[in-house]
C-alpha positions in Angstrom: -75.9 10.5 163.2 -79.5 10.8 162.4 -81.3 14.5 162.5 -84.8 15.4 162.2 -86.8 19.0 162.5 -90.4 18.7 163.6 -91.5 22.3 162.3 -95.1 23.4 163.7 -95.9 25.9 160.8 -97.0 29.4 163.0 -96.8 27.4 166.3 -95.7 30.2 168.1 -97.8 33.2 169.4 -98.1 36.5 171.5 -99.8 36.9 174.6 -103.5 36.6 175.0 -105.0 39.1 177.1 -108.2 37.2 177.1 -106.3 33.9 178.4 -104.6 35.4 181.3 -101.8 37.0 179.3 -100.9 33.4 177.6 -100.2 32.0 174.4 -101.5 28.5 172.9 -97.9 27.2 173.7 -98.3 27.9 177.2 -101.8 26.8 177.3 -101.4 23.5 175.7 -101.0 20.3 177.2 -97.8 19.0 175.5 -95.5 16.5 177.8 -93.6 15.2 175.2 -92.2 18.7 173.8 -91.7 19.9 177.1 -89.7 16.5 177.7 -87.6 17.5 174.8 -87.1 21.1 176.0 -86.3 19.7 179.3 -83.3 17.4 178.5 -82.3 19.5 175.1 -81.3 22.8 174.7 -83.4 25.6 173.8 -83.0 29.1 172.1 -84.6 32.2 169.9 -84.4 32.1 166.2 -84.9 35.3 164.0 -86.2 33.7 160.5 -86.9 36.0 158.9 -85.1 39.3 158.0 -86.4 42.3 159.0 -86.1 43.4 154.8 -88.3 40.6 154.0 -91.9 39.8 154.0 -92.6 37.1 157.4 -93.6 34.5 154.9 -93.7 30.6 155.4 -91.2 30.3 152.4 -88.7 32.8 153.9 -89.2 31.3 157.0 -88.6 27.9 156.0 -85.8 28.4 153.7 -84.2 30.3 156.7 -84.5 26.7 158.7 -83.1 25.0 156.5 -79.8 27.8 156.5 -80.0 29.6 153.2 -79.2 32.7 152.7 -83.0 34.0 151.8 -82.0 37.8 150.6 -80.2 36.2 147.9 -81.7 33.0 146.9 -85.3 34.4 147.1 -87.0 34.4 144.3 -90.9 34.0 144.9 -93.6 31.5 146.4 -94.7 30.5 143.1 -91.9 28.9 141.7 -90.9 27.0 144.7 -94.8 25.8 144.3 -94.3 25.3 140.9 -91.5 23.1 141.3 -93.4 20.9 143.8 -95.8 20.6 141.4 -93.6 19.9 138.2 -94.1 22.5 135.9 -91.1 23.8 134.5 -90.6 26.9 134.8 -88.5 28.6 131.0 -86.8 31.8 131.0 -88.6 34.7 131.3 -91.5 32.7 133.2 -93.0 34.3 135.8 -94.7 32.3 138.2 -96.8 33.5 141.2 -98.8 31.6 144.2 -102.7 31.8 143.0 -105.1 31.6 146.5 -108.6 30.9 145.3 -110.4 33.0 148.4 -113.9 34.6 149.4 -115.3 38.2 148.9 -117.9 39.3 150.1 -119.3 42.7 150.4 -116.3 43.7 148.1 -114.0 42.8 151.0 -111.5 39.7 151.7 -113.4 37.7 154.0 -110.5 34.7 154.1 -107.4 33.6 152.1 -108.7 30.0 151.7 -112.2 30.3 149.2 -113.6 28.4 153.1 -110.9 25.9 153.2 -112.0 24.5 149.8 -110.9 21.2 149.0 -108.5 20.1 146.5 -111.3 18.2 144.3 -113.5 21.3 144.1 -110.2 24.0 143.7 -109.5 21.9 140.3 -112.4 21.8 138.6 -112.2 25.6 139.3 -108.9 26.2 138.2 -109.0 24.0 135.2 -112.6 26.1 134.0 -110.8 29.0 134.7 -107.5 28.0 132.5 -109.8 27.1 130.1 -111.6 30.7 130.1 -109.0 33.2 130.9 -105.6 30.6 129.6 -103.7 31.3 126.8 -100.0 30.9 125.3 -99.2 33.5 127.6 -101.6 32.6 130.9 -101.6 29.2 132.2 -103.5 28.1 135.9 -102.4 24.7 137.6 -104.1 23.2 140.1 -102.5 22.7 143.6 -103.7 21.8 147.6 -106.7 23.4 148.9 -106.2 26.9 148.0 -103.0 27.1 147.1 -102.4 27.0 143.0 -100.2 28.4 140.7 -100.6 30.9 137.6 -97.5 31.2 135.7 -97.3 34.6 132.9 -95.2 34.1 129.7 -92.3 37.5 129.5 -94.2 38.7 132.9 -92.3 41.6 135.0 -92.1 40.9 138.5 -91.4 44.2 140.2 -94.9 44.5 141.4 -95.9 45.1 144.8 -98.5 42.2 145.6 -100.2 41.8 148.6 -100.7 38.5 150.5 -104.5 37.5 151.2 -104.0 36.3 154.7 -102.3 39.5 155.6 -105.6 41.3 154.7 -109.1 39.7 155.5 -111.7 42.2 156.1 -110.3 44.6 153.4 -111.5 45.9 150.3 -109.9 43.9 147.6 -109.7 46.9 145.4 -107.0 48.5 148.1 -105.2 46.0 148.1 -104.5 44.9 144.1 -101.6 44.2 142.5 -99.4 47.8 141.9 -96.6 48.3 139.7 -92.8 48.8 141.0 -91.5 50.1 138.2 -92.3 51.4 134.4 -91.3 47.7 132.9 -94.4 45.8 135.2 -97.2 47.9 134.3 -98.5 45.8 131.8 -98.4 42.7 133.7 -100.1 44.5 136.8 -102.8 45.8 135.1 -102.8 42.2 133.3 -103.0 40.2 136.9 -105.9 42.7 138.2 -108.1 41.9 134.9 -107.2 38.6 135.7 -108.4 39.2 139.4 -112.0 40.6 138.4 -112.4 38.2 135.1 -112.3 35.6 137.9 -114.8 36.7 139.7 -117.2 37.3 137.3 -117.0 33.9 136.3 -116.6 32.1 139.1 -119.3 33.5 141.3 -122.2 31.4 139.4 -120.1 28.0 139.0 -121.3 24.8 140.2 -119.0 23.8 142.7 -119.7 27.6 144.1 -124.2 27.5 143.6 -123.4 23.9 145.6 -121.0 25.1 148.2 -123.4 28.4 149.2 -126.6 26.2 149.0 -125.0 23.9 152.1 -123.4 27.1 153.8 -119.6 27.0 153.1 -118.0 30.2 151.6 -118.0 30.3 147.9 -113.8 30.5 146.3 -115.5 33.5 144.0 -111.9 35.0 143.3 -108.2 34.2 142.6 -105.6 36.4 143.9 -101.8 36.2 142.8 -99.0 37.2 144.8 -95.4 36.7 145.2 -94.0 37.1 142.0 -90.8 35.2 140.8 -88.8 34.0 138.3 -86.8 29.9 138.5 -84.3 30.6 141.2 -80.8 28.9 141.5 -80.4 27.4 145.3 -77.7 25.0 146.4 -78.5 21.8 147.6 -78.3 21.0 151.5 -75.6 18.5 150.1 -73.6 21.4 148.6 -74.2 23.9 151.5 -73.9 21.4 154.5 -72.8 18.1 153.5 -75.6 16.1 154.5 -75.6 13.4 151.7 -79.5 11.7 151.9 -82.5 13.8 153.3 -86.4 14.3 152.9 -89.2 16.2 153.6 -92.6 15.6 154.5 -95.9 18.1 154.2 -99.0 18.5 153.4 -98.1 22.2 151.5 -96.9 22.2 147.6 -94.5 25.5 149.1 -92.5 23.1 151.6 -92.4 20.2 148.7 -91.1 22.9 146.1 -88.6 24.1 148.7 -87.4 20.4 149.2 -87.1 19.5 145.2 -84.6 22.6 145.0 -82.8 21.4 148.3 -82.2 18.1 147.1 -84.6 16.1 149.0 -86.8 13.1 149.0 -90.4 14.5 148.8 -92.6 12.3 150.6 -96.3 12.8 150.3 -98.6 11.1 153.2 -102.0 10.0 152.3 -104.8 12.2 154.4 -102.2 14.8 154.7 -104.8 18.1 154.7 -102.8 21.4 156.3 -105.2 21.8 158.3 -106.5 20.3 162.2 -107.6 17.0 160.5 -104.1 15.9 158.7 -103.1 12.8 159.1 -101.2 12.9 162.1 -100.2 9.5 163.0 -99.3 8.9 159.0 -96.8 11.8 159.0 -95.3 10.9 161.9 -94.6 7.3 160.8 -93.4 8.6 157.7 -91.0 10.2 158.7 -89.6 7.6 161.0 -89.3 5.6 157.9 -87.8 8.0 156.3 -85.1 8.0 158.9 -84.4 4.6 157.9 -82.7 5.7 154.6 -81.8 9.2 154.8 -79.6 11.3 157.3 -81.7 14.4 158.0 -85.9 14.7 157.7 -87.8 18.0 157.6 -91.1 17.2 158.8 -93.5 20.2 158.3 -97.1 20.2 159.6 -99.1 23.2 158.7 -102.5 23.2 161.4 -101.0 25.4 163.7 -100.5 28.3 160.9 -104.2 28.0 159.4 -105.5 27.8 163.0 -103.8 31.6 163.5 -105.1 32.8 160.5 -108.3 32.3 161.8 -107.9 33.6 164.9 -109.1 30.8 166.7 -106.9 30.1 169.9 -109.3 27.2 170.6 -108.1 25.3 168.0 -104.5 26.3 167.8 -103.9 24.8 171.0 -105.6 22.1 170.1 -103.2 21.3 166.8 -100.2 22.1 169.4 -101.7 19.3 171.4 -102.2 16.8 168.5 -98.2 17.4 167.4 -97.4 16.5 170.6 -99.5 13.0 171.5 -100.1 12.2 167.8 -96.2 13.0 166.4 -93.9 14.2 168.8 -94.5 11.0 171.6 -94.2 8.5 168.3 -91.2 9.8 166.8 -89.4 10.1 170.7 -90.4 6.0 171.1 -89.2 4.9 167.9 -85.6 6.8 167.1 -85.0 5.5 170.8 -85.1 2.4 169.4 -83.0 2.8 166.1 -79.4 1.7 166.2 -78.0 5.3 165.2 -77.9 8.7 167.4 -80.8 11.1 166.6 -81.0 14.9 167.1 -84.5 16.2 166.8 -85.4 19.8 166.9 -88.5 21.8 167.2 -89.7 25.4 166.4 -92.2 27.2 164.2 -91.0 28.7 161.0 -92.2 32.1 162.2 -95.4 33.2 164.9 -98.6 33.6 163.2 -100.7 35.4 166.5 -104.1 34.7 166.5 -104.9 38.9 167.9 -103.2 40.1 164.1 -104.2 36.7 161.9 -101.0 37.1 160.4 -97.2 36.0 160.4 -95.1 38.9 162.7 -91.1 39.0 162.5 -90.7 37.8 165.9 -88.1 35.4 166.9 -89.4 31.8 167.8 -88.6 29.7 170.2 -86.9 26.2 169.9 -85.2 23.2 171.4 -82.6 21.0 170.2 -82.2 17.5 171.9 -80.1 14.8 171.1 -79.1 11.8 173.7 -75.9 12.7 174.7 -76.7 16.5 175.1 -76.0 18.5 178.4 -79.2 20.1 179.1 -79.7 23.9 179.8 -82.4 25.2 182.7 -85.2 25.4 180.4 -87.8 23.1 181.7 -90.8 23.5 179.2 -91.6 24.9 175.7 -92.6 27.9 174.9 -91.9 31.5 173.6 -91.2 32.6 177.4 -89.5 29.8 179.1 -86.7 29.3 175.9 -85.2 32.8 176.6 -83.2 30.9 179.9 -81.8 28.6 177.1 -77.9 28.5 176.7 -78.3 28.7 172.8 -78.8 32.6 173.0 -80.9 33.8 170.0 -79.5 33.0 166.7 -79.9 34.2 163.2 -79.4 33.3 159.6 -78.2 29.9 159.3 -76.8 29.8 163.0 -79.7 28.1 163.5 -79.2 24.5 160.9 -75.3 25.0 161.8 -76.2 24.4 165.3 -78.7 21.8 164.8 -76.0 19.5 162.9 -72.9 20.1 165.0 -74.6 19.2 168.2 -73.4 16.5 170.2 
């Protein structure tokens, strides 16, 4: 037996008011999902814990069945891990967004979508300016990079960018949780205007203002954490070979603790543009060799954040012709059974910008399945589905006992 999770990262949505009272799920034109939900079975899934932040690291730990309120231990480190830097006691690592501010406010979480070539010249001047044997920057995806602090405390309260655009960044800095983190708050928030000092006359910014993109004038740490200790998928569910595939440091960093095959696809972005077609095909291979594939793909999630239901629908749509309808023709084909499953990690509505605690739909289909009345895909339809709603890991226990 063969499994595979298609995860559309944010996929899900709340009703549009402006769009008849729909969401990008229901607007999009998807045949090959709704062929799934049609001869699968379909459910709710609660992610994310309503003591927890709705983030895509929760989220996606919570797909793959662990037990999130006590492995948890920060974004960073899971980022870190992707990235290879090993993390020593008393390391604390955090995600470090390069974003935009303007008028003193958070205008987005993602510097303008910068690109990966530009976001490391920036980081490495900035390690060079600011690093020391107690500071250190690493370059990551995009926006996405890390900032790890030598003895740092990590009972701070630290807000995530992308929950926050249109804010004043000084409401939102880093604050103290206790006595003991004081020093590495205040620390963090020098490190937070330092940044901007020097990044707001850099090259790669003069060029990027001069051709109208959004300089990355700031960094902004969040989600504080030290190494944590997580199971393998092999020790927590038996399954002996598996990989994962994204575009997103995060979902790789997830993977290396899991156990898994990190694959990396070339043209793989996060955003509308990835590389489809390679992904898919990747992870078909990748079938070949292992027993269970996570395929992540992010556009969905960046699409929300921007509030642009345009374009979400549109990356729904791309899943479907450009991944979905390949990987349903090829694992027909392959000698062994294949359960695939698709859902969002969490919804990320494009009214709020932001990821909500709200249960997402999915579908589970495999070839021998009875299928339940659900007839398409989406967060209304699944609530008919004879999976129920599930939570913690009812969701990955499901997934690989079906038959």
């Amino acid at each position: 037996m063969k499994y595979i999770i298609i995860l559309g990262d944010g996929m899900s949505d709340e009703p549009l008011e402006n769009y008849g009272g729909k969401t990008p799920l229901q607007m999009a034109r998807k045949p090959n999902i709704d062929w799934l939900a049609k001869h699968g079975k379909s459910g709710l899934f609660i992610t994310v814990p309503k003591t927890m932040h709705p983030g895509s690291e929760i989220a996606n730990m919570a797909v793959l069945g662990y037990d999130v309120e006590k492995v948890f231990e920060g974004r960073g480190v899971l980022e870190a891990a992707s990235m290879g830097v090993a993390l020593q006691p008393g390391d604390l690592g955090l995600r470090c967004n390069l974003l935009t501010i303007e008028d003193e406010k958070i205008k987005n979480h993602s510097g303008g979508h910068i690109s990966s070539k530009e976001a490391t010249e920036l980081i490495h001047f900035l390690n060079e300016k600011l690093g020391s044997e107690t500071i250190r920057f690493y370059p990551g995806v995009s926006y996405r990079h890390l900032l790890v602090v030598k003895n740092g405390i990590k009972n701070m309260h630290c807000t995530p960018p992308h929950d926050v655009t249109g804010t004043f960044f000084n409401d939102v800095m880093i604050h103290a949780s206790t006595p003991e983190a004081e020093n590495t708050a205040e620390l963090l928030n020098r490190l937070i205007l330092e940044s901007q000092k020097l990044l707001e006359n850099h090259p790669v910014n003069i060029e990027r203002k001069l051709i109208g993109k959004d300089p990355a004038n700031s960094i902004w740490p969040w989600s504080p954490g030290y190494k944590p200790a997580m199971p393998t998928l092999r020790e927590m569910y038996g399954i002996e070979k598996s990989a994962v595939i994204s575009a997103v440091d995060l979902i790789h960093g997830i993977g290396v603790y899991a156990g898994m095959e990190v694959i990396h696809v070339e043209g793989a972005t996060g955003l509308y543009d990835t590389n489809y077609e390679g992904k898919a095909k990747a992870a078909v291979d990748a079938l070949q060799t292992n027993d269970f594939v996570y395929l992540h793909i992010e556009a969905s999630d960046e699409a929300g954040h921007e509030g642009n239901v345009e374009l979400k629908t549109k990356t729904i749509e791309y899943l479907d012709k450009r991944v979905v309808k390949y990987i349903l023709e090829e694992t027909a084909k392959m000698n062994d059974k294949v359960a695939i499953a698709i859902l969002p990690d969490h919804p990320t509505p494009c009214a709020l910008k932001t990821h909500t605690h709200d249960p997402v739909p999915f579908t589970i289909y495999h070839p021998d399945i009875q299928p339940d009345e659900v007839e398409q895909y989406d967060e209304l339809s699944v609530r008919k589905g004879a999976f129920g709603t599930l939570e913690r890991n009812q969701f990955i226990i499901t997934f690989l006992g079906t038959t």
